[in-house]
N, C-alpha and C positions, 0 to 999 in steps of 0.2 A: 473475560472471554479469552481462553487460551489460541495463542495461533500455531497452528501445526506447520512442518514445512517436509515438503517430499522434493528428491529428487524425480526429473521426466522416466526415469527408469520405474523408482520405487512406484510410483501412481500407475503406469502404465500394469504394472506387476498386478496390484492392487486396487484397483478402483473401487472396489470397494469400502475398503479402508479408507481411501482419501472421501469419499462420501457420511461415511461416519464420525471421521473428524470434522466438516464441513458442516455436523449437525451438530456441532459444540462451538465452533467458531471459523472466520477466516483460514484456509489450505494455500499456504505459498507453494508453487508447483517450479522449480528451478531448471534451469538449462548450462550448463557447464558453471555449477556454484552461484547464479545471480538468478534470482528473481525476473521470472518468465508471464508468471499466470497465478491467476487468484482464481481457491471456487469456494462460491459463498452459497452458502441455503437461499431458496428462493424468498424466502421469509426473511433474512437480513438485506440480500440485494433488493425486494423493492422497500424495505427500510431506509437504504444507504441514498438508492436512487429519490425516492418522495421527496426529500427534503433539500433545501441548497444549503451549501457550506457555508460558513464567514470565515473570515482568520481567525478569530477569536476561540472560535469551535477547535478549528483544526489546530494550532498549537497545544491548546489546554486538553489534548489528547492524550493517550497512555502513551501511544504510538508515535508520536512526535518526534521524540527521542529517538527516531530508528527513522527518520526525514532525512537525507542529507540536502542541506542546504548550503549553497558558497555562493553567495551575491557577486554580483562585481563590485569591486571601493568605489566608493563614491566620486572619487577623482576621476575615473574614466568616464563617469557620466556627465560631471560638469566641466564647461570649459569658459574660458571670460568671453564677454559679450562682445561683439562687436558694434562699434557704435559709430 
């Protein structure tokens, strides 16, 4: 499933085009370079929406790889007991 990506300009130009991509997969729709809006066919959104996620799903995704993730280390979250 290819993902398209338009600038707020280019879609606005276009909506059409961004529609016809969004009948082939996922339209990122950008606002000054970052990712604003997604349009999806109504036929993938109640797809996406029917079903809940587990971790397991959402890692082993294509898309994964485009997740940014930065936990906090584990130090900040434990500290010794008080007893």
């Amino acid at each position: 499933m290819p993902i398209t990506t338009f600038t707020s300009r280019e879609f606005s130009q276009s909506v059409g085009r961004g529609k016809l991509a969004a009948s082939r997969g996922p339209v990122f729709i950008t606002n000054h370079g970052r990712p604003a809006y997604v349009l999806l066919s109504i036929k993938e959104y109640r797809k996406i929406s029917a079903k809940r996620d587990n971790v397991a799903r959402l890692i082993s995704c294509s898309e994964a790889a485009q997740i940014e993730f930065d936990p906090p280390h584990l130090r900040t979250l434990l500290r010794p007991a008080d007893l």
